[in-house]
Steps between C-alpha positions, in 0.01 A plus 500: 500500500784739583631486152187531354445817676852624406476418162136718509662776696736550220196652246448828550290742355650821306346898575437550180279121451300636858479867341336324227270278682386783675430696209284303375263494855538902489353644183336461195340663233134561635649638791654793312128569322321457854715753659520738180102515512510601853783783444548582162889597448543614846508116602872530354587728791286233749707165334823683599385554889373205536858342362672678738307562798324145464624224272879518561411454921207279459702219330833534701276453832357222331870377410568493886175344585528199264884521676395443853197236436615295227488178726110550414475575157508885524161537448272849594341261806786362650661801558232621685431199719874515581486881632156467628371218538273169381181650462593858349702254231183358370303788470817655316464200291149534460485866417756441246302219363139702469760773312493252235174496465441842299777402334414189361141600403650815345741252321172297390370853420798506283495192293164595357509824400901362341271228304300726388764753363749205365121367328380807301789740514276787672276514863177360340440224664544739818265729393239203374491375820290569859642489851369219629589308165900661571486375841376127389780518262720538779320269704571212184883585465497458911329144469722361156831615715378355834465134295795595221799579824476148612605328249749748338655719798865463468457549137335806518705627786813468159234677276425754741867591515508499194263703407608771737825486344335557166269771663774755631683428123168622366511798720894582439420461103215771555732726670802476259261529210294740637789770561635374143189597323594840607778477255337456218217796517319359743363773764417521879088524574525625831600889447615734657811206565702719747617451876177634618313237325673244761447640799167324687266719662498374842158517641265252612428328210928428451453341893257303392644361176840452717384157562499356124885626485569251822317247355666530148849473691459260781613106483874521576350257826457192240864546437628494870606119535772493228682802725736166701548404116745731433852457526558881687155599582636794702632676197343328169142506618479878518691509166137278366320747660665848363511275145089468597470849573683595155269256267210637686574862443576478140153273441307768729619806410586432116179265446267822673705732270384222207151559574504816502578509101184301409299628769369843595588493870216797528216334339537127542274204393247417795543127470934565514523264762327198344590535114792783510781213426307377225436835364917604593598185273245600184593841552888356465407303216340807268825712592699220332208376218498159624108555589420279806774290471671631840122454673483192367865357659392704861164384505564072497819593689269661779270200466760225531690666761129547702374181446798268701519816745103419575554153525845504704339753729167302559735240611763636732329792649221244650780237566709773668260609729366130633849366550675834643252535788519141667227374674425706805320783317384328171165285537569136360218577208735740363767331551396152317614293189333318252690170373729717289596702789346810374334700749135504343311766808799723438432492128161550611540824691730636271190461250254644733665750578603677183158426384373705827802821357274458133183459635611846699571696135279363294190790559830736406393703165717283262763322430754766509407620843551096629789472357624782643383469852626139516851647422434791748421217772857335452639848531338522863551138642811421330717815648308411842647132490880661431471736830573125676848509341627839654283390855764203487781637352463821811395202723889296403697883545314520844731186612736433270732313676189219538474503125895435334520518113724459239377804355393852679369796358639772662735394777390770770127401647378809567489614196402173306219525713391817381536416181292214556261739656475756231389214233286372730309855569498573122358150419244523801392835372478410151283193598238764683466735250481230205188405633336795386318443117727611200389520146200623581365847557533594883188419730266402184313229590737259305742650750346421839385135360886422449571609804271295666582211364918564533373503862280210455817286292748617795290424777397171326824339374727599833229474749412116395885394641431643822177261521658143370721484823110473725435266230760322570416503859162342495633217263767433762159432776240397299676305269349691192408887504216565383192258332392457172186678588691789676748509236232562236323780689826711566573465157150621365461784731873597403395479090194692597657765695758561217224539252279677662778748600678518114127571432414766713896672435380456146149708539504916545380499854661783723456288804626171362817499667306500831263197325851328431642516803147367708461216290871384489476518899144328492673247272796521767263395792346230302820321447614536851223370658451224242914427576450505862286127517700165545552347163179260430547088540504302186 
C-alpha cells in the first residue's frame, strides 16, 4: 500500500491545468448577456470590481479551505461541520442543494427555448407557445433526464465537459471575431462609446442587479479538492488563480465591449436575457455574410453542453445532498435506494420541487418574464449559499492554529479575516437586495407578484431543511413519520395553499398580500396540527 500511495503522490496537478478547470466553472457566454441586460456598458466597470474586490479573494480562501479539509473531500458542507458543527453542516449542505434547484429548472428552461432556436433558426416556437405549455416542456425534459442519467451518467459527466470546453471556445471565437469585424467596416451600436458610457449608475436598481454578477462568477468551491494536488500549492495555486483572474477579465470586459457593437446598450431587446446569445451569434454571422451559420454552431453547442449538465446535475446534486448529511438529520424515506442504488424519493423531491418554482411563475405575463425571473431567483439564492464560504473561511482565521494548511491566504489573521468579512457583507447584501423584482417596472403589479413569490421560493426551498431533521425525529420513535393518510393531507393542503396564493398574487387586489399571508398561515396551522398526531397503525 505504501508504494502505491507513493507512486500516486508523485502526480501532481499544474496551475495552469487548475486555472483551466476553474475557468470553465466561472463563466460563460450567457453570463456576459445576463449581466449586459442588467447594466448596459457600465457592467464593464462592475466585471472589473468584482475581479478585484471579489473573484481574486473568493477563490484563494477557497484554495485554503479545500487546504485544511481535504481529508473530507473539500466540499462546501464539510467545511462547515468542521468549524461549526454536525447539524449547521447539513443545512449548509442542504441550502446548497435547494440552490440547485433554480438552477436546474432554469437549465431545463434552457434546453427548450435552445431546441427551439437550433429547430427554426428564430424564437417562434417561443412565441407560439403558452406558459403553462413552456412549463410542461420543462416538466418533460425534467422526467426524460431523471430516467436518461441512470443509465448514461459517467458518459455524460465526459460530454458535459466537453461541451463546456466547446462553450467558452464559442464565446472566445465571438470575442476575437467580434472586435475583428471592427476591422473591416464594421461599426459600434452603442454610441456615444466613450469612458462615460462605462461608468454604472449606482443606485438601487445596480444593488439589486449586484447579485447576477456573484452568481455569474461564483464556483471556484467545486475546484477546492485538487488544491493537495499540486506539487507547491503555496506558490502555484495563486499563480491558477491570478491566470483565472486574467482569462476572466479579458472574456468579461472584452466579451461586454463585444456586445456593445451589435447591441444598443441604450435601447436593448426586452427578451436579452433569454434569446440575446442567439441574436449576438446571427448578428456575428450577417457582419461576416455567413447568415446563421455562427447561430447555428452556438445554438446545438448550447443544447449539447445543457443537456449532460441537466442530467449530471439531476444526479449528483440529489446524491450529494442524501449521502453528505448522514443519518441523524435525513429521514430514511429520503434517504432510500431502489435496486440500482439510485435514490428514487430524492429524485422525487427534486421533481416536486422545481415543479412547485414553475407552478410559482407560470400566472407571470409570458414567457420572457419566466424566464427571466427564474434567472433572477438563482441570482438571490445562489450568492446567499456562497456567504457560507467567507462564514468558514472568517470562522478558520478566528483559530488558525486549530486549522493547519498547506496553503494560506494571507499569512496575518487579522486581516484575512477581514477580508473574509468584506466578501461576506457584500455577498449578504447583494443577496437582500436581489430579492427585490428586476425587469419589470417598479411596484406594477407584475412587480409585487415577483416579489411575493421570491419570498415564497426562499422561504420554501431553505425553510423545508430546517423541518426534515423533526422528521427525522418522529421516524426515529414511531418507526415511520407520518401515515399514508397524513402524508396525503399535508401534501394537498400544501398544493392548495400554493395555488391559491400564486392565484390571488396573480389577481389586482390591493389587499392581497394580507389574503396571502392569512391563508399561507391558515395552511400553516393545518399542517401543524395534522403533523402533531402519532403516525396511524397499518
Amino acid at each position: 500500500m505504501d508504494n502505491l500511495s507513493g507512486a500516486s503522490s508523485k502526480h501532481y496537478i499544474s496551475w495552469p491545468v487548475l486555472a483551466l478547470m476553474c475557468f470553465v466553472t466561472v463563466i460563460g457566454f450567457d453570463d456576459l448577456i445576463y449581466n449586459f441586460k442588467n447594466q448596459g456598458m457600465g457592467v464593464i466597470t462592475s466585471w472589473i470590481l468584482m475581479l478585484f474586490l471579489y473573484v481574486i479573494p473568493y477563490s484563494l480562501m477557497v484554495g485554503q479551505l479545500g487546504s485544511i479539509f481535504n481529508h473530507e473531500g473539500g466540499g462546501l458542507s464539510s467545511w462547515i461541520r468542521g468549524t461549526n458543527g454536525e447539524f449547521l453542516g447539513y443545512f449548509t449542505a442542504w441550502t446548497y442543494w435547494a440552490a440547485s434547484i433554480p438552477y436546474v429548472v432554469d437549465t431545463a428552461n434552457s434546453i427548450v427555448v435552445g431546441i427551439g432556436w437550433a429547430l427554426t433558426g428564430n424564437s417562434k416556437f417561443q412565441d407560439s407557445i403558452s406558459n403553462s405549455e413552456f412549463a410542461l416542456w420543462t416538466l418533460l425534459t425534467f422526467a426524460v433526464f431523471i430516467l436518461v442519467q441512470s443509465r448514461f451518467k459517467r458518459s455524460l459527466e465526459l460530454l458535459s465537459t466537453i461541451g463546456g470546453i466547446a462553450m467558452f471556445g464559442m464565446t472566445v471565437l465571438f470575442v476575437i471575431m467580434s472586435l475583428s469585424s471592427l476591422a473591416i467596416g464594421g461599426h459600434i451600436a452603442t454610441q456615444p462609446m466613450n469612458l462615460g458610457a462605462i461608468v454604472p449608475k449606482f443606485d438601487l436598481k445596480y444593488l439589486t442587479t449586484v447579485g447576477l454578477l456573484i452568481y455569474a462568477v461564483n464556483g471556484c468551491e467545486l475546484i477546492a479538492p485538487f488544491v493537495t494536488k499540486m506539487k507547491k500549492p503555496q506558490t502555484d495555486f495563486p499563480k491558477s488563480m491570478i491566470t483565472l483572474a486574467a482569462m476572466t477579465a479579458f472574456l468579461t470586459i472584452f466579451g461586454s465591449f463585444s456586445l456593445g457593437i451589435f447591441f444598443d446598450a441604450h435601447h436593448l431587446p426586452n427578451d436579452l436575457k433569454m434569446n440575446g446569445s442567439y441574436y449576438a451569434f446571427q448578428a456575428l454571422g450577417q457582419q461576416y455574410h455567413v447568415g446563421n451559420l455562427f447561430m447555428y454552431l452556438f445554438a446545438w453547442t448550447e443544447v449539447f453542453y445543457l443537456v449532460a449538465l441537466l442530467a449530471v446535475l439531476l444526479d449528483a446534486m440529489t446524491r450529494m445532498l442524501i449521502s453528505d448529511t448522514g443519518e441523524r438529520y435525513m429521514p430514511r424515506f429520503l434517504r432510500k435506494t431502489n435496486a440500482d442504488g439510485l435514490p428514487v424519493n430524492g429524485y422525487l423531491l427534486t421533481c416536486f420541487l422545481s415543479g412547485f418554482i414553475l407552478l410559482l411563475g407560470i400566472f407571470l405575463p409570458d414567457m420572457n418574464d419566466i424566464f427571466n425571473w427564474l434567472l433572477n431567483l438563482n441570482g438571490i439564492i445562489s450568492p446567499g449559499v456562497t456567504c457560507w464560504i467567507f462564514y468558514a473561511f472568517m470562522r478558520v482565521r478566528r483559530n488558525s492554529a486549530k486549522y493547519p494548511s498547506s496553503y494560506v491566504f494571507i499569512k496575518n489573521d487579522k486581516l484575512a479575516w477581514f477580508v473574509g468579512f468584506w466578501a461576506l457583507a457584500v455577498t449578504a447584501i447583494a443577496t437582500i437586495f436581489g430579492v427585490a423584482p428586476q425587469d419589470v417596472k417598479e411596484f406594477s403589479s407584475v412587480w409585487w407578484y415577483e416579489l411575493i413569490i421570491n419570498i415564497v421560493a426562499i422561504t420554501i426551498l431553505i425553510g423545508l431543511g430546517a423541518i426534515l431533521p423533526s422528521i427525522t425525529r418522529r421516524e426515529d420513535q414511531y418507526g415511520q413519520a407520518f401515515s399514508k393518510l397524513q402524508w396525503l393531507v399535508m401534501f394537498s393542503v400544501v398544493i392548495v395553499a400554493i395555488v391559491l396564493g400564486v392565484f390571488l398574487g396573480g389577481t389586482s387586489l390591493s389587499y392581497r398580500g394580507w389574503l396571502i399571508a392569512i391563508e399561507a398561515l391558515i395552511a400553516l396551522m393545518i399542517i401543524w396540527l395534522i403533523s402533531r398526531w402519532h403516525p396511524l397503525k397499518r
